[in-house]
N, C-alpha and C positions, 0 to 999 in steps of 0.2 A: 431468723424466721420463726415466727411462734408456733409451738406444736398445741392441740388442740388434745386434752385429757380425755381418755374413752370412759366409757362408763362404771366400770371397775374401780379404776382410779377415782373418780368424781366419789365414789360411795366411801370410800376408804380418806378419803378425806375429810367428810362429813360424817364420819364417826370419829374423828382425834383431833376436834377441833381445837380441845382445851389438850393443854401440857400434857405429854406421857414423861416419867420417870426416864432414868435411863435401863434400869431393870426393865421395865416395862416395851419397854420399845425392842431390849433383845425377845423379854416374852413373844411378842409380836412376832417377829422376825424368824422363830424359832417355830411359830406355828407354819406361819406362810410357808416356810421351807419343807416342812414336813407335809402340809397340804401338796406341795408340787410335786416334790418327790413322789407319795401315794399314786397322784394323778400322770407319773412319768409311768410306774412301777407298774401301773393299772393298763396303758397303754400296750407299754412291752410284754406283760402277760397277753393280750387280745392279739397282739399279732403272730407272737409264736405258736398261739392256740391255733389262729387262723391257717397258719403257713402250716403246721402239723410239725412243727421242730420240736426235738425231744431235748432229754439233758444232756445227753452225750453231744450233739452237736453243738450247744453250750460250750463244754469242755473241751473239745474240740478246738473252738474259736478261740478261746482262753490261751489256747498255749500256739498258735496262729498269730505271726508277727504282718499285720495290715499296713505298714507302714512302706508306701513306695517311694523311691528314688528318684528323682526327675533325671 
């Protein structure tokens, strides 16, 4: 079943139409990562601002083992 490309994708394909290096394509790769990561980082700051969580509850959760047992 064929997926249908969103618009992001379409853009990003239409700027590497011609050959990237192989350097080049981790350049690539190392930005995008770095963009998402930002826009993860960016996130999680606006919600802890929002909720009013300090560092200490941070710290806190750090050393808080989340993992349940079925």
């Amino acid at each position: 079943m064929p997926v249908a490309l969103n618009n992001t994708q379409l853009e990003i394909l239409k700027l590497f139409r011609n050959d990237q290096s192989e350097e080049e394509l981790q350049e690539i790769k190392s930005l995008l990562i770095a963009y998402l990561a930002d826009k993860v980082t960016m996130e999680a700051d606006k919600a802890f601002d929002e909720k009013g969580y300090s560092d200490s509850i941070f710290e806190k959760w750090k050393k808080e083992h989340f993992r349940k047992i079925a």
